[in-house]
ROVEXRO-917936 format. One record per residue (C-alpha): x negated, y negated, z negated; residue number from 1. Coordinates in steps of 0.02 Angstrom, whole numbers, plus 50000, padded with zeros to 5 digits. Each point is the difference from the previous one (the first is absolute). Example, Ala and Ser with C-alpha at 12.3 -4.5 7.8 and 13.67 -1.06 7.14 Angstrom:
BEGIN
[[49385 50225 49610] 1]
[[49931 49828 50033] 2]
//
This chain:
BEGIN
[[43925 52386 50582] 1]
[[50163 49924 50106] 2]
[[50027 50079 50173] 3]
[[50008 49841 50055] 4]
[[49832 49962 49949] 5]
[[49870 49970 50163] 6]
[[50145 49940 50117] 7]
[[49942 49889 50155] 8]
[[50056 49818 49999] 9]
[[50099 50055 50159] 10]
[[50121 50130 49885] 11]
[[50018 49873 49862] 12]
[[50046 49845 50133] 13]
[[50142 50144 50086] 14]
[[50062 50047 49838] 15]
[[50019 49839 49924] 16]
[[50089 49947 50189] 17]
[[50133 50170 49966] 18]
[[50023 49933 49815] 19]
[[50033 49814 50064] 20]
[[50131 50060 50136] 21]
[[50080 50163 49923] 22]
[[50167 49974 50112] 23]
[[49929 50048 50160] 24]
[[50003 50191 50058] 25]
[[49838 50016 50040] 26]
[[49910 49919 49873] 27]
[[50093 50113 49876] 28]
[[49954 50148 50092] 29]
[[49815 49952 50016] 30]
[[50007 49965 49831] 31]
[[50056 50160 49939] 32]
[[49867 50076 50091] 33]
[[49868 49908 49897] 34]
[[50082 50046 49849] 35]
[[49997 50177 50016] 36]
[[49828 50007 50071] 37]
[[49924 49897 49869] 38]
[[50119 50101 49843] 39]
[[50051 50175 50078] 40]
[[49858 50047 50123] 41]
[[49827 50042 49947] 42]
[[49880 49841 49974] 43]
[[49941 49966 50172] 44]
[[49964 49820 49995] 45]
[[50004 49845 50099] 46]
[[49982 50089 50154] 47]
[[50124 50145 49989] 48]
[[50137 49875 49935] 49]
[[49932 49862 50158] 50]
[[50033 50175 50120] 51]
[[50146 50032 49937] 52]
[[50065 49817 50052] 53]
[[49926 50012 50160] 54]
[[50123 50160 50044] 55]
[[50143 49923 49942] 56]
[[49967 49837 50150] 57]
[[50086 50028 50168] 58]
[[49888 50073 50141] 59]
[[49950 49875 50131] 60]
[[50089 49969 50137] 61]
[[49894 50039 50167] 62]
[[50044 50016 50188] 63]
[[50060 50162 50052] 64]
[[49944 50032 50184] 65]
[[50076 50145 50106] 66]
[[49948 50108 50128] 67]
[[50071 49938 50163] 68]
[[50057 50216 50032] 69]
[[50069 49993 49823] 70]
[[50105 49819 50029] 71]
[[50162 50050 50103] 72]
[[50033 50139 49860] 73]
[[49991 49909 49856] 74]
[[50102 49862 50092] 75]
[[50126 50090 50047] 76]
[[50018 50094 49814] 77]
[[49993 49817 49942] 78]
[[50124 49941 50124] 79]
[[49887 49845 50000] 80]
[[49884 49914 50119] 81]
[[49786 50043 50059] 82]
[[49913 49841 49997] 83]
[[49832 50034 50109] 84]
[[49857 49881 49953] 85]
[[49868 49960 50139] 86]
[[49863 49884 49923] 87]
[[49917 49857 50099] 88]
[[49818 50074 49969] 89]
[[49926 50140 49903] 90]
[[49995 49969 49818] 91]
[[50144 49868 49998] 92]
[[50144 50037 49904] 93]
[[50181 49857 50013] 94]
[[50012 49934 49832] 95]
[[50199 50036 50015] 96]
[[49947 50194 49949] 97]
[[49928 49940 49808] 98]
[[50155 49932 49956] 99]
[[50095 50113 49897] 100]
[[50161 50012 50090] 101]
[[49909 50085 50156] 102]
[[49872 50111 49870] 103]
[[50186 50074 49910] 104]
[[50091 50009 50153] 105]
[[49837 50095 50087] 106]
[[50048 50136 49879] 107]
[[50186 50011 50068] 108]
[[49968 49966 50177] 109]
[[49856 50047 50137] 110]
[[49875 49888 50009] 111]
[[49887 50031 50143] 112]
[[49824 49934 50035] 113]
[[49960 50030 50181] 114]
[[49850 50078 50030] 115]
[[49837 49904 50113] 116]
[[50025 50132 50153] 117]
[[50185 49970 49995] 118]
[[50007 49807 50004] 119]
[[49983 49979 50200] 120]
[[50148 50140 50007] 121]
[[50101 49912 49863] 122]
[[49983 49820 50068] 123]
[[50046 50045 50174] 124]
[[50161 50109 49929] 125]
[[50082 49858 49914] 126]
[[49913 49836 50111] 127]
[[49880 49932 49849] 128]
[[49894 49888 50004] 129]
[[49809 50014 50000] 130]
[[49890 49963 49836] 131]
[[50149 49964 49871] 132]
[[50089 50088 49873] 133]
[[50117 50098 50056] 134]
[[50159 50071 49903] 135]
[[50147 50127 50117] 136]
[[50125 50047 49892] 137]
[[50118 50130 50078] 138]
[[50126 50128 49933] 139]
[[49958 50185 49982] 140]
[[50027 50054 50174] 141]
[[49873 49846 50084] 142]
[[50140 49880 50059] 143]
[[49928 49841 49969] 144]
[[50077 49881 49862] 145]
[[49856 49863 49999] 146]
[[49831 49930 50028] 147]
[[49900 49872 49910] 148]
[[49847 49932 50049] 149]
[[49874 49863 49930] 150]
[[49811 49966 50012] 151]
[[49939 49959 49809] 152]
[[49985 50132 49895] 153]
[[50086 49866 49881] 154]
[[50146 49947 50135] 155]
[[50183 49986 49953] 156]
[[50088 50130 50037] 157]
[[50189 50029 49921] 158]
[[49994 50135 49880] 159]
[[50172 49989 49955] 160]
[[50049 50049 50193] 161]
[[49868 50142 49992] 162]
[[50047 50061 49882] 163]
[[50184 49990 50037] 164]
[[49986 50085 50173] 165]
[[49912 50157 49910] 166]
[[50141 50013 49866] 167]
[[50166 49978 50107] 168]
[[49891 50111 50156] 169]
[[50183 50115 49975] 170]
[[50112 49850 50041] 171]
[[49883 49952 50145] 172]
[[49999 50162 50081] 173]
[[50213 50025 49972] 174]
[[50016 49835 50081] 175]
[[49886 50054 50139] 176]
[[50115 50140 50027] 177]
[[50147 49892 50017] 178]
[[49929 49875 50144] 179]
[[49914 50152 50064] 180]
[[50181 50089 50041] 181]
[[50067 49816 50063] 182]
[[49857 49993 50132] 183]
[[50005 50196 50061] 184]
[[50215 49964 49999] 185]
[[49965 49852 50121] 186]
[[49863 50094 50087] 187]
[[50123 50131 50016] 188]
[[50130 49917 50084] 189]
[[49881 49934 50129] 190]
[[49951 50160 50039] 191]
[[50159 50053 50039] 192]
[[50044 49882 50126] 193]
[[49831 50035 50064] 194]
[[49930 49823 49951] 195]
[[49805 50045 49969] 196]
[[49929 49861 49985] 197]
[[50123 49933 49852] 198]
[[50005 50190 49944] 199]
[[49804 50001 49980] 200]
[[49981 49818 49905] 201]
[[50127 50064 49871] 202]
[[49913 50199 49972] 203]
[[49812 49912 49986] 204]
[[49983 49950 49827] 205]
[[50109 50151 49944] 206]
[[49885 50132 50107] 207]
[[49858 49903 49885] 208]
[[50064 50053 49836] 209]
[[49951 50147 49894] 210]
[[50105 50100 49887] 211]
[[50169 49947 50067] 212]
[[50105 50122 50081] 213]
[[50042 49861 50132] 214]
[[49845 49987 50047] 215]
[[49984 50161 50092] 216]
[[50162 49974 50082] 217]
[[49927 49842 50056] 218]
[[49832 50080 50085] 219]
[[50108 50129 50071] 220]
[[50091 49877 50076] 221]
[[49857 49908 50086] 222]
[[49935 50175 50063] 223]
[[50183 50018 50095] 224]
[[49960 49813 50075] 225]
[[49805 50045 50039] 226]
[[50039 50154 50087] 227]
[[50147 49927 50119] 228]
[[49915 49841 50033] 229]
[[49838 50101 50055] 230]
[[50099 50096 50117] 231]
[[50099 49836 50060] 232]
[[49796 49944 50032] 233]
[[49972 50167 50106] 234]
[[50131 49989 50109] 235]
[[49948 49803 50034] 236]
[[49814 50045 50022] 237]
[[50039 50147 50139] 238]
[[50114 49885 50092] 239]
[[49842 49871 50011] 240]
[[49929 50146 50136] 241]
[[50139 49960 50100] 242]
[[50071 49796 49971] 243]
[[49883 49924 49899] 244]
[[50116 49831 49982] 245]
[[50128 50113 49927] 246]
[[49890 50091 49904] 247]
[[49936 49832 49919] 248]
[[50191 49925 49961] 249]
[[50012 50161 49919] 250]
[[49860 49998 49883] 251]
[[50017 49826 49955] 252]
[[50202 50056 49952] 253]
[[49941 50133 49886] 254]
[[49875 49891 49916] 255]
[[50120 49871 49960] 256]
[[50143 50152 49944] 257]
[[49864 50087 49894] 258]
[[49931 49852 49944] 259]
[[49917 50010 49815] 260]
[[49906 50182 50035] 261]
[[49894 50068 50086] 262]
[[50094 50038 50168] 263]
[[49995 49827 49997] 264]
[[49795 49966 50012] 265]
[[50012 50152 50127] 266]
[[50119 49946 50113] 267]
[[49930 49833 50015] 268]
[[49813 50071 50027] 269]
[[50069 50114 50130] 270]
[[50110 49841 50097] 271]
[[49803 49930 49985] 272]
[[49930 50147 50085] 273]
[[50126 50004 50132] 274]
[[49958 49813 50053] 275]
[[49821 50035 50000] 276]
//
């Protein structure tokens, strides 16, 4: 009795597909595998030979999630971008992560789900939106590269722009360094002719980065301003024992020369306090 004898209608309908279109790699290589299961190998039948077809067929492509402790590692080894996911409701998923050019890049990139006790946390961090689907994408030290929000579970939301942001995260973040250094330079030459206010504005959004050496210049920086202008608003709240007008102009200088921190909220409330 043939080998081939007893094979399923689904062997005979692949072969006969190989046989019709020889010139393509895989069907060739498929093929072969028939051959020498059905003339080589031991009989084994329909179902050893149908196995044997199945192994050869690429694995499916599925999400990978990551843990969010796990993300900023594999980021950074990547040199590409998280994307953190915060659904709308439990048990919704965006239909943007079942197309296949998220599921393949999910295996190159961190793709983080955030977690039902984190949401509150994770909304106030980056200013979301209640109830929709979420999507931060950020390089591997947390700055923040972009948000995308939308209600429907079905909503547009650009893919190629994702998707984008996660792959050139490294040419984000070396930008980022360069405006970074412009801002603290400016901020720096404020400071030096002892301009606070325009010296603060400029070290803000550097203090607020992460990862860039810059940016602990920057905080160090603000610290220097803090501390003086907190003595200035000592020296101004002493003299109110004594001239109380004087005390006032004073306060309401240092709020206007500090303005954009904090000695600014605390002069003013103490130039409130003074009045009565």
């Amino acid at each position: 009795m043939s080998k081939a004898t007893g094979l399923s209608q689904k062997v005979k309908r692949f072969m006969t597909h190989c046989l019709i279109h020889p010139r393509k790699p895989a069907n060739r290589a498929l093929l072969a595998v028939c051959l020498v299961t059905i003339l080589v190998a031991p009989p084994v039948g329909a179902s050893g030979i149908e196995t044997a077809i199945e192994s050869q067929k690429p694995a499916k492509i599925q999400m990978t999630w990551t843990p969010r402790i796990a993300a900023r590692g594999k980021a950074a080894d990547a040199k590409s971008g998280i994307v953190y996911y915060s659904p709308a409701a439990i048990g919704e998923e965006h239909t943007v992560f079942s197309s296949t050019p998220m599921m393949e890049q999910s295996a190159k990139s961190p793709f983080v789900r955030v977690l039902l006790k984190e949401r509150k946390e994770f909304q106030a961090e980056f200013g979301l939106q209640e109830k929709v689907h979420a999507i931060v994408v950020t390089d591997w030290y947390g700055n923040l590269i972009g948000i995308h929000q939308v209600k429907d579970p079905k909503g547009k939301l650009s893919q190629p722009l994702i998707l984008g942001q996660i792959v050139n995260a490294a040419k984000f973040l070396k930008k980022l360094e360069k405006s970074s250094k412009r801002d603290f330079d400016k901020g720096s030459k404020a400071f030096d002719k002892k301009q606070w206010a325009k010296a603060i504005k400029s070290f803000l959004p550097v203090a607020k980065l992460k990862g860039i050496d810059v940016g602990e210049q920057a905080r160090d920086r603000i610290a220097e301003i803090l501390e003086l202008g907190r003595s200035r608003l000592k020296e101004a709240v002493d003299l109110g024992a004594e001239d109380s007008a004087a005390a006032t102009k004073a306060l309401k200088a240092i709020a206007k020369e500090f303005k954009g921190c904090e000695v600014e909220t605390e002069a003013t409330a103490a130039a409130k306090k003074l009045k009565g």
